[in-house]
C-alpha positions in Angstrom: -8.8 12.7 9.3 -10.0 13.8 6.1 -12.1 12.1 3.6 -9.5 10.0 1.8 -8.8 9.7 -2.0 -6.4 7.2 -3.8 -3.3 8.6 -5.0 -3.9 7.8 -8.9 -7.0 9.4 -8.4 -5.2 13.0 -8.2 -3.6 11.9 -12.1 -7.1 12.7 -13.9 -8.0 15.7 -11.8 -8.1 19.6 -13.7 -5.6 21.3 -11.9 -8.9 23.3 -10.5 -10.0 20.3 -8.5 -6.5 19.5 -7.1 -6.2 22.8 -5.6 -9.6 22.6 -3.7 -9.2 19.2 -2.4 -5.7 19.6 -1.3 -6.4 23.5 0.2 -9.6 21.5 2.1 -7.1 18.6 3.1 -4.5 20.6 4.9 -7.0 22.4 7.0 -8.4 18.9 8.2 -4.8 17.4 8.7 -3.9 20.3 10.4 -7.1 19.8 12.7 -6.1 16.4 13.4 -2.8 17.3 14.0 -3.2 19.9 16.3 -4.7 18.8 19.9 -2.8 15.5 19.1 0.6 16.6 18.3 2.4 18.6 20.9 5.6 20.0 18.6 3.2 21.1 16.4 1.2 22.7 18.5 3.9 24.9 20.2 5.5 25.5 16.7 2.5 26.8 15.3 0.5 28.4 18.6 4.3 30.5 18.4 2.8 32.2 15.2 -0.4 32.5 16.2 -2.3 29.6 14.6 -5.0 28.0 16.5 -7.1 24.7 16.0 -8.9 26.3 12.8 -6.7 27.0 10.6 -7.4 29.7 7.5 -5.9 29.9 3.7 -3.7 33.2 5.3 -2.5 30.6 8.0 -1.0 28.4 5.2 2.8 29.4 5.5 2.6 29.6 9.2 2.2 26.0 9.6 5.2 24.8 7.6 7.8 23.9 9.4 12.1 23.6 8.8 12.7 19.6 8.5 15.5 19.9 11.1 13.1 21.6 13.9 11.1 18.2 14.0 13.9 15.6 13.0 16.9 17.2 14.3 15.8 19.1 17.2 16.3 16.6 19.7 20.4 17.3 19.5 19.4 20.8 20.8 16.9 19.5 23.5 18.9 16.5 24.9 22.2 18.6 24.3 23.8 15.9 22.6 23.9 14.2 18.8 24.0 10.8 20.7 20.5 9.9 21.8 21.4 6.6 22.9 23.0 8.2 25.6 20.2 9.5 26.7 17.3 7.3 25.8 14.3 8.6 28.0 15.4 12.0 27.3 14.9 10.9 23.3 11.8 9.0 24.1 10.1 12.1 25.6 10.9 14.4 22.5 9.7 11.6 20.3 6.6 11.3 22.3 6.3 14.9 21.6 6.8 14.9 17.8 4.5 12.0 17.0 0.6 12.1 16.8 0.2 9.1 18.9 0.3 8.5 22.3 3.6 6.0 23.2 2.5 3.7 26.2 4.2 5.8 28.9 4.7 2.2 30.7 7.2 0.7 28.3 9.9 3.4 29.0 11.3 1.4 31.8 11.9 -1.4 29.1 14.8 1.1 27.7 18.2 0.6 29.2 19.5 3.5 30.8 21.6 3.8 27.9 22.7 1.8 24.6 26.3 1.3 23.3 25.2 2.7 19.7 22.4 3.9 18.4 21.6 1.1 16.0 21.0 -0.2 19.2 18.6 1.9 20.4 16.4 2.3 17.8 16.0 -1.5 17.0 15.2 -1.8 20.7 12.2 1.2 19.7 11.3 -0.8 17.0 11.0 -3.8 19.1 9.6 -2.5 22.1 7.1 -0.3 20.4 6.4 -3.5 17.6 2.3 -3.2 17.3 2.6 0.1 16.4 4.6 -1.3 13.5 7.4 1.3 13.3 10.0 1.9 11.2 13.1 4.0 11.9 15.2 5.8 9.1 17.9 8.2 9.2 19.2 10.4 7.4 23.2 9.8 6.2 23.8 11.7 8.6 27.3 13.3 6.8 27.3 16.0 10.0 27.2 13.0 12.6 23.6 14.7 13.9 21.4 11.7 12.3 18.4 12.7 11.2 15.9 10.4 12.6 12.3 10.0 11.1 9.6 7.1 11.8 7.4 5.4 9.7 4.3 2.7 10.9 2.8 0.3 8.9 0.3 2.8 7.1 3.1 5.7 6.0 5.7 3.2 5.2 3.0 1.6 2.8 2.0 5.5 1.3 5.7 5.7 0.5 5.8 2.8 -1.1 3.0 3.4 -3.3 3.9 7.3 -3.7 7.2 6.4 -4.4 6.1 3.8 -7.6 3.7 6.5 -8.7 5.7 9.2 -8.9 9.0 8.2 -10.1 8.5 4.7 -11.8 5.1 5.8 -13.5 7.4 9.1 -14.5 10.1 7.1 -16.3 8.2 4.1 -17.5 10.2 1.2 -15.8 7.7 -1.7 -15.8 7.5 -4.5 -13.3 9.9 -6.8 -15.4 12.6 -4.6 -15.6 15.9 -5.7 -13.4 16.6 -3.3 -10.6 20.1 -2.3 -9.7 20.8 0.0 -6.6 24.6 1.2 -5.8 23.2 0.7 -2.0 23.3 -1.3 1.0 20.4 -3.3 1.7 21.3 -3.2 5.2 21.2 0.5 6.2 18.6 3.1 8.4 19.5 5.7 5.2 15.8 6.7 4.1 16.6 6.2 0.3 18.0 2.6 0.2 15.1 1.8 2.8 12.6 3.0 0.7 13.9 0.9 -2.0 14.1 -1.9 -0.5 10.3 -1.5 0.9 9.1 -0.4 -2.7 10.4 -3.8 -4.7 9.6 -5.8 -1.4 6.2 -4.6 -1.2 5.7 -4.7 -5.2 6.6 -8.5 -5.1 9.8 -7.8 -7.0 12.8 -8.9 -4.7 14.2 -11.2 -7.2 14.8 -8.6 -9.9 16.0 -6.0 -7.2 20.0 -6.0 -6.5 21.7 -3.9 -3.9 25.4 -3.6 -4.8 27.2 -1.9 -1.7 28.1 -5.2 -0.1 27.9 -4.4 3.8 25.5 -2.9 6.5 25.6 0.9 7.1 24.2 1.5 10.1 24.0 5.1 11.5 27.2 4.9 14.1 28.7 3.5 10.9 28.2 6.2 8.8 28.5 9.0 11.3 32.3 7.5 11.8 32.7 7.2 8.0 32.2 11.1 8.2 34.6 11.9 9.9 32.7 15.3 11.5 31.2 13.7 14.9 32.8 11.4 17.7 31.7 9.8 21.0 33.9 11.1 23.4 36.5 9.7 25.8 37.8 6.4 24.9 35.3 5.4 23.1 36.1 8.9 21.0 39.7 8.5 20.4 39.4 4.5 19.3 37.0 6.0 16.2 38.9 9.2 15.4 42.4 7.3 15.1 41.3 4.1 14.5 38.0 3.4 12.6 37.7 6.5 11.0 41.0 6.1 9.4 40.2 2.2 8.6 37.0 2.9 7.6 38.0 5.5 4.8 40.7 2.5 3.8 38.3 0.4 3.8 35.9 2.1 1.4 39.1 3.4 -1.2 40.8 0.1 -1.3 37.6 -3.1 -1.0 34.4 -1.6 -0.4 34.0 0.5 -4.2 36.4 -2.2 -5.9 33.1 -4.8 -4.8 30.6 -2.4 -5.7 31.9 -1.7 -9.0 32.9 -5.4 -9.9 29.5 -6.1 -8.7 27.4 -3.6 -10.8 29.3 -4.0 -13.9 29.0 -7.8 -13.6 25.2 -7.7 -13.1 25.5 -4.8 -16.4 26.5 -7.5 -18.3 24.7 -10.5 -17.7 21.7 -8.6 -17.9 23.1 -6.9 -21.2 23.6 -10.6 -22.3 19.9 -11.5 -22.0 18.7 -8.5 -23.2 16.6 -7.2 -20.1 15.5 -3.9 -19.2 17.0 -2.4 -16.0 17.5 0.8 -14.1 20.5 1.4 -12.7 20.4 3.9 -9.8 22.8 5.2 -7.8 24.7 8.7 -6.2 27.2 10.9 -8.8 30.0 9.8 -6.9 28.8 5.9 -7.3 28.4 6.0 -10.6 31.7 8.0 -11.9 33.5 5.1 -9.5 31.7 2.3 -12.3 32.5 4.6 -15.1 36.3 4.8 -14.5 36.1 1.3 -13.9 34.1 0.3 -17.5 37.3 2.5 -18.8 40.0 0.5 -17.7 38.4 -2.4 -18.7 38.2 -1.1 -22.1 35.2 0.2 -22.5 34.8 3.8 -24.3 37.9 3.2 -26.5 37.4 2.3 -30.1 33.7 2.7 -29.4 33.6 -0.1 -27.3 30.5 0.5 -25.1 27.9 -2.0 -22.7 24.9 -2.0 -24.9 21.8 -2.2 -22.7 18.0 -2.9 -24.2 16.3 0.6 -25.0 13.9 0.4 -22.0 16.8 0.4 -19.8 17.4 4.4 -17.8 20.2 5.1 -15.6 18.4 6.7 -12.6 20.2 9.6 -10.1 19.5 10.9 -6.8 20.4 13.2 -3.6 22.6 15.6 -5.1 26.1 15.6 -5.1 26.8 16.3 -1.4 30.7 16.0 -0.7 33.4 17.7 -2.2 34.4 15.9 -5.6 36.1 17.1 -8.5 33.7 16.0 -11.5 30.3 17.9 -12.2 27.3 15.9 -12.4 27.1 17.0 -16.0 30.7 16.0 -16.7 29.9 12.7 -14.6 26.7 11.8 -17.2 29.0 12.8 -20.1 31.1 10.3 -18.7 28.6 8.0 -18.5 27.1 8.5 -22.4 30.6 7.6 -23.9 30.2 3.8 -22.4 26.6 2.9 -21.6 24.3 2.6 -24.8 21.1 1.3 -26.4 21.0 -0.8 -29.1 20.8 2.2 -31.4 23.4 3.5 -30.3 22.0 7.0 -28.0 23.3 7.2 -24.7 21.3 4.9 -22.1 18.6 7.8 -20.7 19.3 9.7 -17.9 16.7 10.6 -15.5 17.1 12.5 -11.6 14.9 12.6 -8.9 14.6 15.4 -6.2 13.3 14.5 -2.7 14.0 14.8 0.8 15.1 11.8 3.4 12.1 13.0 5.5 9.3 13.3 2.9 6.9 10.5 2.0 7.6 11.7 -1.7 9.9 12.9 -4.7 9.8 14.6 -7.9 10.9 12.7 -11.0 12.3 14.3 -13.7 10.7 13.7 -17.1 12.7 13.8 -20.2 13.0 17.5 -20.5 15.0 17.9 -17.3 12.4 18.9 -15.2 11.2 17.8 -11.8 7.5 16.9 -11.2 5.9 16.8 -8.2 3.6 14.2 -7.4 0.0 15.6 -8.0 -1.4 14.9 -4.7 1.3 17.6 -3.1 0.3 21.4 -2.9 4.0 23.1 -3.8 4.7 26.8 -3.1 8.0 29.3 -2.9 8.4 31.5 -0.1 10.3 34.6 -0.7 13.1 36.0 2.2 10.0 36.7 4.4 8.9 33.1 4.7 5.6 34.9 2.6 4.1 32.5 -0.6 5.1 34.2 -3.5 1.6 34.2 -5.6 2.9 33.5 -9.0 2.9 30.7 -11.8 6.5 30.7 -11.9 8.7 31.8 -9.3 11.8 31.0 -7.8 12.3 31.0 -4.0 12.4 28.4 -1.3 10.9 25.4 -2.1 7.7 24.1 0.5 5.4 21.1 0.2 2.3 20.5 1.5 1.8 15.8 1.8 -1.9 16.0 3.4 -3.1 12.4 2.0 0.5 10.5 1.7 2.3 12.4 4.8 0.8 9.4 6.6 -0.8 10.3 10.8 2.0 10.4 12.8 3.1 14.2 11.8 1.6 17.2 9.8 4.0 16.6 6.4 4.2 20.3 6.1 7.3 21.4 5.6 10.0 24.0 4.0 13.1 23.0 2.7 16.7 24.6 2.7 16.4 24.3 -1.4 16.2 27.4 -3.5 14.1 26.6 -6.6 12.3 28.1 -9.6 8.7 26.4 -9.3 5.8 26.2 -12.3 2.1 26.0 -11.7 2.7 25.6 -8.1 -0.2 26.2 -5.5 -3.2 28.1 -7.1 -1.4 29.9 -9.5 -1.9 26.8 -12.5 -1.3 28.3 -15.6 -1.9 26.2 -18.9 0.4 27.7 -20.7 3.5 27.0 -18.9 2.9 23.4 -18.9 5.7 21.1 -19.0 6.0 19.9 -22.3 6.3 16.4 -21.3 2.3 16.9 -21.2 2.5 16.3 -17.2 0.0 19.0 -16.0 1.8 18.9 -12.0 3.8 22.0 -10.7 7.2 21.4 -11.9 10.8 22.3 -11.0 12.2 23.9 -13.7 15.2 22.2 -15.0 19.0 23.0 -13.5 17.1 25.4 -11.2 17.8 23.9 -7.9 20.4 26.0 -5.1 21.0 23.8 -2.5 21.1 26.3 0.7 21.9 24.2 2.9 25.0 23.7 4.6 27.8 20.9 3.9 27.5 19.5 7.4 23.6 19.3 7.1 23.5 17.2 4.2 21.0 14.6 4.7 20.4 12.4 1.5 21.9 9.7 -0.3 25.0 11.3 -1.8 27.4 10.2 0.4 27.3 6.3 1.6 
């Protein structure tokens, strides 16, 4: 592929030399891409693009996340694929820049019970090539499935720490405190499990939802998509019910206890943390701290003035607080030692993207300065402007990782600064962060409900 650069090398560039490199590194990834990748090829061959690809080809090649990690429900007719596991296996074949030993498919089973099954035989099966399989949460029951190896998972990782630690300053002895499961296929716990892991910081990291989630788990938990038969009827008017019982009445009750316990005893010694976790996650610890007595007679948990309280995947289900009321909620009982509201910081990503966009401490979203952002206007055209608002598209060319062109459009309409080649110094964030930006409380989720795919709903 193309000549490679380290990602902190992209932090000292003028915004001039970004643009070039990264306009010069799509046109190579998408020469790499293209006689290797067959689902690219037919996507983009549909709209005329050949191997060479030109600067008026650039919104051709992007591509809807869901037509390369979803489309296999419309292909194998079906949002099971471990019912049809050969079927999968030749639509991942087709999505992947790799060749998958074509001799290993009679090591599947014909077909799995679940598909946590499946894909940990795919992990095992296909082990040297070091995969990783993650999932979206999956809240329409049709999973989301994406896979790493050994060298993307590792970009992630390091894209991940230089783009939203780097952002908000945490620092490698702060405590690290995730309203997750450990155990889970849901991209965003996974990658923060892999980031501390990989950073050497597992002792300081603590996951706080205190069971697996795996993807038939969470598809049940949903309550949108069931196997059928049996096997149907035993989750609709059994598990589903349980399930929902089980997460109202033990599940957040050992979550909560958990967090605020950890809160405190890391309060106590006077150690930095973050504390990360969905809106609905964190109003369930507020109303908690309140019946404990915390927020009345300005009572609050006083946590060191490095500490942040971090955010992330939207608030995708039905609930009746705001995010804004929820971090009001939040400021009355969680407070530094001068008494401000512990710092509240969101990040904007997508389960399938090797990157996010931290927001700095005027509300806006930054993208990583080694992705080339645009807005596409109701035409799918690239609105050629410093600040526009449209839908948001990312081009990853040297963290997207080999297995897949990371070039792709999102279902999110936003209004986007100094994105592409229209850099314009005086719309600069005035964090000082010279990146394209998100503007702050711009972001229209478009897409559906039953599509959500990030880690707002466990």
């Amino acid at each position: 592929m193309q000549v490679q650069f380290n990602l902190t090398d992209f932090f000292t560039m003028s915004p001039a030399q970004r643009q070039e490199i990264l306009l010069k590194a799509i046109c190579e990834t998408h020469a790499f891409h293209y006689p290797r990748n067959r689902g690219y090829r037919r996507a983009v061959e549909a709209k005329g693009v050949g191997s060479v690809m030109t600067m008026d080809d650039l919104a051709l090649v992007l591509r809807p996340t869901a037509q390369v990690f979803k489309s296999y429900v419309d292909i194998l007719g079906t949002p099971f694929p471990h019912h049809q596991p050969r079927g999968f296996l030749e639509w991942l074949a087709d999505n992947l820049s790799i060749e998958l030993p074509r001799d290993r498919v009679s090591l599947f089973r014909a077909r799995y019970p679940s598909l946590e099954a499946f894909l940990r035989d795919n992990e095992r099966i296909y082990s040297d090539f070091g995969f990783e399989i993650d999932t979206s949460t999956g809240t329409s029951g049709r999973a989301t499935i994406m896979v790493r190896d050994e060298d993307s998972a590792d970009k992630a990782v390091e894209g991940y720490r230089l783009a939203v630690y780097r952002m908000w300053g945490t620092k490698d002895d702060h405590e690290f405190i995730f309203i997750m499961p450990r155990q889970t296929r849901i991209a965003m716990s996974r990658i923060a499990r892999m980031s501390t892991e990989r950073l050497g910081m597992s002792t300081q990291v603590h996951f706080t939802i205190p069971f697996p989630a795996t993807p038939d788990q969470v598809r049940i938990r949903s309550g949108r998509t069931f196997e059928t038969g049996v096997r149907g009827w035993v989750e609709r008017r059994v598990l589903y019910p349980f399930m929902n019982w089980m997460s109202d009445n033990y599940v957040k009750s050992a979550y909560v206890k958990r967090t605020i316990a950890l809160l405190e005893e890391i309060a106590a010694a006077g150690k930095d943390v973050l504390l990360f976790g969905g809106w609905v996650q964190l109003h369930a610890l507020y109303r908690r701290l309140r019946e404990v007595g915390y927020g009345e007679g300005g009572r609050v948990l006083t946590l060191s003035a490095e500490s942040m309280i971090g955010t992330g995947g939207g608030l995708k289900e039905l609930y009746p607080a705001t995010p804004a009321e929820i971090q009001a909620d939040l400021r009355s009982v969680l407070r530094t030692p001068t008494g401000e509201p512990v710092p509240h910081r969101d990040v904007y990503g997508m389960a399938e993207a090797n990157w996010a966009a931290a927001q700095c401490e005027h509300g806006n979203y930054h993208l990583p300065p080694w992705i080339y952002a645009v807005v596409l206007d109701q035409d799918d055209e690239i609105i050629p402007s410093s600040d526009s608002a449209g839908l948001l598209a990312a081009y990853d060319p040297f963290a997207g990782g080999s297995l897949f062109p990371n070039f792709f459009k999102t279902a999110d309409r936003v209004r986007l600064i100094n994105g592409g080649l229209w850099h314009d110094g005086r719309r600069v964030c005035p964090c000082g962060y010279e990146t394209a930006y998100i503007a702050r409380d711009s972001i229209e989720r478009q897409d559906r409900l039953d599509e959500a795919g990030c880690a707002g709903q466990m």
